[in-house]
C-alpha positions as CSV (number, residue, x, y, z in Angstrom):
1,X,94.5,39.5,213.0
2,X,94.1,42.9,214.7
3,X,90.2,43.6,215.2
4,X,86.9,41.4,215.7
5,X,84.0,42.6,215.2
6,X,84.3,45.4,216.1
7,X,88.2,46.0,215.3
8,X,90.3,46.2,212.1
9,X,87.4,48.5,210.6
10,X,88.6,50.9,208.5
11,X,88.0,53.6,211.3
12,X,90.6,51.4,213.3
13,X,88.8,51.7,215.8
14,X,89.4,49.6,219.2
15,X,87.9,47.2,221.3
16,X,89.9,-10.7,204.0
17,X,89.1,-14.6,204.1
18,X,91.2,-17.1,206.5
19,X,90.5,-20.8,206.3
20,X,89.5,-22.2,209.6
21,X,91.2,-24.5,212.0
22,X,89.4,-28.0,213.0
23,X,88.5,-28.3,216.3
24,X,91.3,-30.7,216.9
25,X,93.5,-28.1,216.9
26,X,91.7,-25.5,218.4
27,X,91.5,-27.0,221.1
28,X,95.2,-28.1,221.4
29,X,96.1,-24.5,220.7
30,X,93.8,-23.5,224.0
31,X,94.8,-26.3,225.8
32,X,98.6,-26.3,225.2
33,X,99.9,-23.0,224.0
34,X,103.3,-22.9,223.9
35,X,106.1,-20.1,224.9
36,X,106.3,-18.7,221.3
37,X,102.9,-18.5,221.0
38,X,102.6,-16.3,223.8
39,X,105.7,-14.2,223.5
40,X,103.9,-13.1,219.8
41,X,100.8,-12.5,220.9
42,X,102.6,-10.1,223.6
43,X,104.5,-8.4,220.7
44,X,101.2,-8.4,218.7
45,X,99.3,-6.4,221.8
46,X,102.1,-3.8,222.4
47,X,102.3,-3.0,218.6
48,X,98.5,-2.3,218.7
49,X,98.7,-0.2,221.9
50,X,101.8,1.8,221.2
51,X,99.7,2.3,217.7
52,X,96.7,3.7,219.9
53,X,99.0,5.4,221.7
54,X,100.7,7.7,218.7
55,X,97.4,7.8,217.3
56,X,95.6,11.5,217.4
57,X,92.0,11.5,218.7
58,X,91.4,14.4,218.7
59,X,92.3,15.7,214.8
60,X,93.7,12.4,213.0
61,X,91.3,9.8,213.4
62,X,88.4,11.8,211.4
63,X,91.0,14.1,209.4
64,X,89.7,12.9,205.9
65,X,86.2,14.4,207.1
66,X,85.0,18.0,205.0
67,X,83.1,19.2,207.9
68,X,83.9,18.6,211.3
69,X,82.1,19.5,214.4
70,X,84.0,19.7,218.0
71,X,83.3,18.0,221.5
72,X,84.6,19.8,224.4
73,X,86.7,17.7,226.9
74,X,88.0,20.1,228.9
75,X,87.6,24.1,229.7
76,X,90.2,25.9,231.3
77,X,89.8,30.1,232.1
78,X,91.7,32.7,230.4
79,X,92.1,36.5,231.1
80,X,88.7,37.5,229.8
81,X,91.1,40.9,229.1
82,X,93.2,39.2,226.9
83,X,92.5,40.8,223.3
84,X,93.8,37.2,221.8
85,X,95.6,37.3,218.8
86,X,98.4,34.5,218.6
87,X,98.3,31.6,220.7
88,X,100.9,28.5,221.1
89,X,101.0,25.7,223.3
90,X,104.5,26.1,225.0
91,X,104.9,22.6,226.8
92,X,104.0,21.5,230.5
93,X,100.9,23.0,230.8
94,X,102.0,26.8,229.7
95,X,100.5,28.7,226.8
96,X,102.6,31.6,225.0
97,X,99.8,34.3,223.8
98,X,100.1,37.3,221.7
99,X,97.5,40.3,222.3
100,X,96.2,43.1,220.7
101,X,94.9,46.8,221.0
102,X,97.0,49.5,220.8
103,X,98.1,50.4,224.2
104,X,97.3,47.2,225.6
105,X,99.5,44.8,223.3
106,X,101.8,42.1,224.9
107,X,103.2,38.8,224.9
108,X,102.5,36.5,227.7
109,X,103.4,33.6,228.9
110,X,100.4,31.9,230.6
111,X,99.2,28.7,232.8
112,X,97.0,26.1,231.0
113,X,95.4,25.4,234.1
114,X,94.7,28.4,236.0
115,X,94.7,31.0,233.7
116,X,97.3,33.2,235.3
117,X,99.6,34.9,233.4
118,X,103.2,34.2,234.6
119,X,105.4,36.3,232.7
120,X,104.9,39.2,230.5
121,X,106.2,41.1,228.1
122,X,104.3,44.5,227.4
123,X,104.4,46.3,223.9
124,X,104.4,49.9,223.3
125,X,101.5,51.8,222.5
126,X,102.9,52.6,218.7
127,X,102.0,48.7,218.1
128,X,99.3,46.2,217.3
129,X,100.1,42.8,218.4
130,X,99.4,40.4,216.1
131,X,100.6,36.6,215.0
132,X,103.0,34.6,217.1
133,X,105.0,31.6,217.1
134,X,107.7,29.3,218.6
135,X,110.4,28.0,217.0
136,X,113.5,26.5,218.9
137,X,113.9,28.9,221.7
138,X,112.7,32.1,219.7
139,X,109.2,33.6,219.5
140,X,108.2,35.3,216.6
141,X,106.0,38.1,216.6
142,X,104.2,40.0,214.0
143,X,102.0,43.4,214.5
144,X,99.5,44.6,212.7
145,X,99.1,47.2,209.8
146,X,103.3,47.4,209.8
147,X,105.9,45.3,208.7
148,X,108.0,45.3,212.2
149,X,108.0,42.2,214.0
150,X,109.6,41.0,217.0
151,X,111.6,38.3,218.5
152,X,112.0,36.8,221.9
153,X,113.4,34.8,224.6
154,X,110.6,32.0,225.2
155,X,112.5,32.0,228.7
156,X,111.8,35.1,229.8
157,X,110.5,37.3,227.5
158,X,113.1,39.4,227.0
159,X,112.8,41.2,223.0
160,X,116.2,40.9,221.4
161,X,115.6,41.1,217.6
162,X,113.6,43.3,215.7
163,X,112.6,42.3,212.1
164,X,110.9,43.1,208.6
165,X,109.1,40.8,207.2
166,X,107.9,41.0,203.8
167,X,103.7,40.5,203.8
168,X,100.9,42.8,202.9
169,X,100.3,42.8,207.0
170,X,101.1,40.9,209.8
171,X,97.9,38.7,210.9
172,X,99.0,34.9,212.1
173,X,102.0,33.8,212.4
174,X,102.8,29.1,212.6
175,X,105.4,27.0,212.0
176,X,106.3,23.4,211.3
177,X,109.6,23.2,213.0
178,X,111.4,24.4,209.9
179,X,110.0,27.1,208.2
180,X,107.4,29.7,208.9
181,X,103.6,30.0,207.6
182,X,102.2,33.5,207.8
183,X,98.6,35.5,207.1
184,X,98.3,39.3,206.2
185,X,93.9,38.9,206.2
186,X,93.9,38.2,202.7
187,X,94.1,34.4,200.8
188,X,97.5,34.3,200.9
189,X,99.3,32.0,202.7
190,X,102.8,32.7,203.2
191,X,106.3,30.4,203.3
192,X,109.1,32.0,205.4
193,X,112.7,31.3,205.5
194,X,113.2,31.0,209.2
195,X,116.6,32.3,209.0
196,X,116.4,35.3,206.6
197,X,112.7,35.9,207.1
198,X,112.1,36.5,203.1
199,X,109.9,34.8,201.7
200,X,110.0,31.7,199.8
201,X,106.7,30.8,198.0
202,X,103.2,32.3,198.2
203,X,99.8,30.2,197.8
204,X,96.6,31.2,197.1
205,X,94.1,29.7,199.8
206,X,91.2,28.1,197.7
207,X,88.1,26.2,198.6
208,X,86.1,24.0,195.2
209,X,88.1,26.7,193.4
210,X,87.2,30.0,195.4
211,X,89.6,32.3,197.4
212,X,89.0,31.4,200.9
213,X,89.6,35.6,202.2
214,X,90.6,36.9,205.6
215,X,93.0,34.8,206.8
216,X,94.2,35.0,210.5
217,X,95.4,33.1,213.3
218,X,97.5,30.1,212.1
219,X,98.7,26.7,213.5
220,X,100.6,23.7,212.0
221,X,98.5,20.7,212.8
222,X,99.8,16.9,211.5
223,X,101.0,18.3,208.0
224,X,97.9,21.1,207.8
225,X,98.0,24.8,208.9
226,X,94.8,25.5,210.5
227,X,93.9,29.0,210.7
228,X,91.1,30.7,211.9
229,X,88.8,32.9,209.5
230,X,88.3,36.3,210.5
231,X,84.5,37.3,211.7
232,X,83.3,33.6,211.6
233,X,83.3,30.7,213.8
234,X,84.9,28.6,211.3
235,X,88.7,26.8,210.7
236,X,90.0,26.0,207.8
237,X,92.5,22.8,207.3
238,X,95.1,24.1,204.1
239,X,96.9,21.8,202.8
240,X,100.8,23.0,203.0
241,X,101.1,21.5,199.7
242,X,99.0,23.3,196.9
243,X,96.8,25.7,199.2
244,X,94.0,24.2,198.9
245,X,91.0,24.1,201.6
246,X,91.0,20.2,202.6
247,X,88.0,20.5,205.1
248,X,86.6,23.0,207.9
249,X,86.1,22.8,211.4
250,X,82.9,24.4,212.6
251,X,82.9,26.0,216.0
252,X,80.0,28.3,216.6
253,X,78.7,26.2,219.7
254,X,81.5,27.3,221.7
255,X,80.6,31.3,220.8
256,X,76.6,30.5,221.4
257,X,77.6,28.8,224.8
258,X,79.3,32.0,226.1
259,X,76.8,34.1,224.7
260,X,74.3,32.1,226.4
261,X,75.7,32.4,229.4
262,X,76.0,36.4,229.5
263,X,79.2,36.9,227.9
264,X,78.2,39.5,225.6
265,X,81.0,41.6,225.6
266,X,83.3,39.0,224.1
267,X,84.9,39.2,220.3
268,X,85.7,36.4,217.1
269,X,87.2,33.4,217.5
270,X,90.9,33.8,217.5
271,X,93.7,31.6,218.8
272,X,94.6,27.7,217.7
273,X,97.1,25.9,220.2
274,X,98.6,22.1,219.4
275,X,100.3,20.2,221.8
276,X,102.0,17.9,219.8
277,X,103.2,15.3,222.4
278,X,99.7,14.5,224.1
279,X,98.1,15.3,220.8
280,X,95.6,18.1,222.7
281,X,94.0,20.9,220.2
282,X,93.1,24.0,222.4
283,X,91.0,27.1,221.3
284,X,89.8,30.3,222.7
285,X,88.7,33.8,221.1
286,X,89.4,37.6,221.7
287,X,88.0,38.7,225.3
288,X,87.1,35.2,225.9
289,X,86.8,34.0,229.3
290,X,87.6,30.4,228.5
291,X,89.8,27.7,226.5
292,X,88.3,24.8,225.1
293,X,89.9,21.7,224.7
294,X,88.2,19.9,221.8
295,X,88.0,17.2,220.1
296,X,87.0,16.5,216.4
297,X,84.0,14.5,215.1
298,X,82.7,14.2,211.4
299,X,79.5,16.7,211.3
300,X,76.4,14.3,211.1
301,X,73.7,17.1,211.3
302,X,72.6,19.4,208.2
303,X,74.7,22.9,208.1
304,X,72.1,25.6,208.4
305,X,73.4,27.2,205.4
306,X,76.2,26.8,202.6
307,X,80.0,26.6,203.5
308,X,80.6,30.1,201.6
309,X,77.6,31.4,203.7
310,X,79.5,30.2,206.8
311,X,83.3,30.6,206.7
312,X,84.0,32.6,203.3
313,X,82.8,36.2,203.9
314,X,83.7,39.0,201.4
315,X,87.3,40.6,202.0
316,X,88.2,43.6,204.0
317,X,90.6,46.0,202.9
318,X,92.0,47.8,205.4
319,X,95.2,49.7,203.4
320,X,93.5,52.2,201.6
């Protein structure tokens, strides 16, 4: 989505049992094993490690939690300039990010590891950048308070295609390899044909029955779109099926940490990267310094307030 805290106003302003063996022949199994014996138990250790292997620690293995905290393995610096407001893990280490601000708006291609932005593509002033994703070779970008998007070479940046799509706004923009998901700040989430860009169903986001507002940044995640909730420190995990709120992912001890730290001039939580093939979830916010690497665990302490307190705030209208 455009703004953070102190953006998208609606000044627009900026910034079982086994029987058991007798010893007899326990023994002569230990004793005596024979080749078959061990060529299964070989095929019975790589199935379980090939099983760990595919396995995803870090959003899987606790999926069917509600709440979910985060554990940070790894932190990696990003342009603290860097107004985030799509962000997509690209392969080998590289990032694609979309950025906002009028004047300032671009799409970059960045390093994972040191932060430094390798290739860029800069907007003109007329637009917001908003949403982005890859799909195939293509990036898809939408802007903010207009129904032009882009599209571009994930090579080199190069803009090629110009587009209208057909949402309230352009906010966040995922896909799952097919089709695309898209946010406009309300509850909708939208399906997209990926080739004619109209689009083919809408849901209504809900959580125990309540519009979950102010929809943003988006990822596909295992099945789920994950998107980030505009002016909290909260993810939502929609279920691509029926809309419907399947758990949240609570994040406001990354925000704290910075602040802690005397990052005060930095924004909301804004940008969701997946890296599918080493199953590594990557986050970061608008004007932060850093991306976290995390990891998901099942929240064991008491929330300090309701779930609608948290991560459902009223909506914003900003198309008066």
């Amino acid at each position: 989505m455009a703004g953070g805290s102190h953006k998208k106003k609606p000044t627009k302003r900026s910034s079982s049992f086994k029987p058991q063996p007798s010893m007899a022949s326990t023994s002569s199994l230990f004793t005596r094993p024979s080749p078959l014996a061990f060529v299964l138990l070989l095929l019975f250790l790589v199935a379980v490690l090939c099983l760990s292997w595919k396995s995803d620690p870090s959003f899987a293995v606790h999926a069917s939690a509600e709440l979910q905290s985060v554990e940070v393995v790894n932190v990696f610096p990003h342009d603290r300039k860097a107004f985030t407001q799509g962000l997509l893990y690209g392969g080998d280490d590289t990032l694609f990010e979309s950025t906002g601000l009028y004047g300032e708006s671009s799409v970059r291609k960045v390093s994972l590891r040191t932060g430094k932005v390798e290739a860029l593509q800069k907007m003109d002033s007329s637009y917001f950048g908003e949403g982005l994703t890859l799909l195939g070779e293509r990036l898809f970008q939408v802007t903010w308070l207009q129904k032009t998007g882009f599209i571009y070479d994930r090579n080199n940046l190069s803009k090629f295609e110009n587009f209208k799509h057909h949402m309230k706004d352009g906010w966040g923009l995922a896909t799952d390899g097919n089709i695309l998901f898209g946010s406009d700040g309300t509850s909708t989430l939208y399906h997209i044909d990926s080739r004619t860009l109209k689009v083919l169903r809408k849901q209504i986001v809900k959580y125990k029955g309540h519009e979950v507002h102010n929809l943003n940044e988006l990822e596909f995640v295992n099945g789920e779109v994950l998107a980030n909730v505009w002016q909290t420190d909260c993810i939502a995990r929609i279920s691509v099926k029926d809309g419907g709120v399947l758990g949240w992912i609570l994040l406001p001890n990354l925000r704290e940490g910075l602040v802690a730290a005397g990052e005060n001039g930095i924004d909301v939580l804004n940008g969701i990267a997946w890296d599918v093939k080493q199953k590594r979830l990557f986050v970061t916010g608008k004007l932060w310094p850093k991306i976290y690497e995390i990891k998901l665990h099942p929240m064991t302490k008491p929330l300090s307030g309701s779930i609608e307190q948290l991560c459902m705030p009223q909506p914003f209208n900003f198309w008066h």
